[in-house]
C-alpha positions in Angstrom: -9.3 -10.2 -14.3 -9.7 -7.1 -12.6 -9.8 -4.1 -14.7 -6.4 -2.6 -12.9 -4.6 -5.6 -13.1 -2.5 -6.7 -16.5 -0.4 -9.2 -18.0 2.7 -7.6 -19.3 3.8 -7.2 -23.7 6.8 -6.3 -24.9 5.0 -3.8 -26.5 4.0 -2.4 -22.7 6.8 -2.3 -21.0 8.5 -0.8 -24.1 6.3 2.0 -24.2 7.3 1.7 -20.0 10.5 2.7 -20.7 9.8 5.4 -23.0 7.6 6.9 -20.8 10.6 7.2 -18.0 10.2 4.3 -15.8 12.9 1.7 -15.4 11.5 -2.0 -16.2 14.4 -4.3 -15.9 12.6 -6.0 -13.4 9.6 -6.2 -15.8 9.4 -9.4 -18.2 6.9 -10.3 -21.2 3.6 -12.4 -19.5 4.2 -10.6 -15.8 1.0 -9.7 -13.9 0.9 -6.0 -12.3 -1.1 -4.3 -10.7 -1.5 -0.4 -12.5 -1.2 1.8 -9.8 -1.3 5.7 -10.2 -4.7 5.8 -12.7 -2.4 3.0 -14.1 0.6 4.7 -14.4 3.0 2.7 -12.3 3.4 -0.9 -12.8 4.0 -2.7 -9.2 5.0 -6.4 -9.4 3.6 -8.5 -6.3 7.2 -8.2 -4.5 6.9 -4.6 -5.4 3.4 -4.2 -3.4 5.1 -6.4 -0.7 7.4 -4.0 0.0 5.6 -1.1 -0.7 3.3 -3.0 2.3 6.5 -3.3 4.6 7.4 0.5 4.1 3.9 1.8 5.1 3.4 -0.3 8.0 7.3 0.8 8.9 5.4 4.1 8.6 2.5 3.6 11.0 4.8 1.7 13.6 6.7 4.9 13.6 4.2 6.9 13.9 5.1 9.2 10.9 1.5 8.9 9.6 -0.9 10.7 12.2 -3.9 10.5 9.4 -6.1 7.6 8.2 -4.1 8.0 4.7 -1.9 5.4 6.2 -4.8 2.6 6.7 -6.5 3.5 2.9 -2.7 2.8 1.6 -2.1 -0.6 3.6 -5.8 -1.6 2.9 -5.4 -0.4 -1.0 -2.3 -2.2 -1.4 -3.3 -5.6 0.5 -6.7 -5.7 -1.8 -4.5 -5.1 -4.7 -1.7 -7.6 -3.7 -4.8 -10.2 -3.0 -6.0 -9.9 -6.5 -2.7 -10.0 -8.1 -2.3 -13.3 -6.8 -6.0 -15.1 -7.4 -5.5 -13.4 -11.3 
């Protein structure tokens, strides 16, 4: 398993919580990805969405840098091995 990618305790998304983020969405044995410098949890249907919102983004044309393709790439690569782990 990928050193960014983790199976969720009760002990983690406790200290989740505490820490100011909500996790009702978040159960005991989940795979996430730890985005942020493994900060953020995102769930697969998370980084699914997160996916849908940046390509919104670049159909737009809101994003006139190449910030937009690292983020779609970054996610996709992240969403692939969330799903092989």
């Amino acid at each position: 398993m990928d050193y960014d990618i983790i199976r969720l305790t009760t002990e983690l998304i406790a200290e989740y919580q505490d820490d100011g983020f909500p996790a009702d969405h978040l159960q005991p044995g989940d795979l996430v990805w730890l985005e942020n410098g493994g900060e953020l949890y995102m769930t697969a249907d998370e980084i699914c969405d997160e996916i849908g919102r940046v390509e919104s983004a670049i159909a737009s044309g809101d994003w006139s840098d190449d910030g937009w393709q690292q983020r779609r790439d970054l996610l996709r690569d992240a969403l692939e091995r969330l799903r092989q782990a």
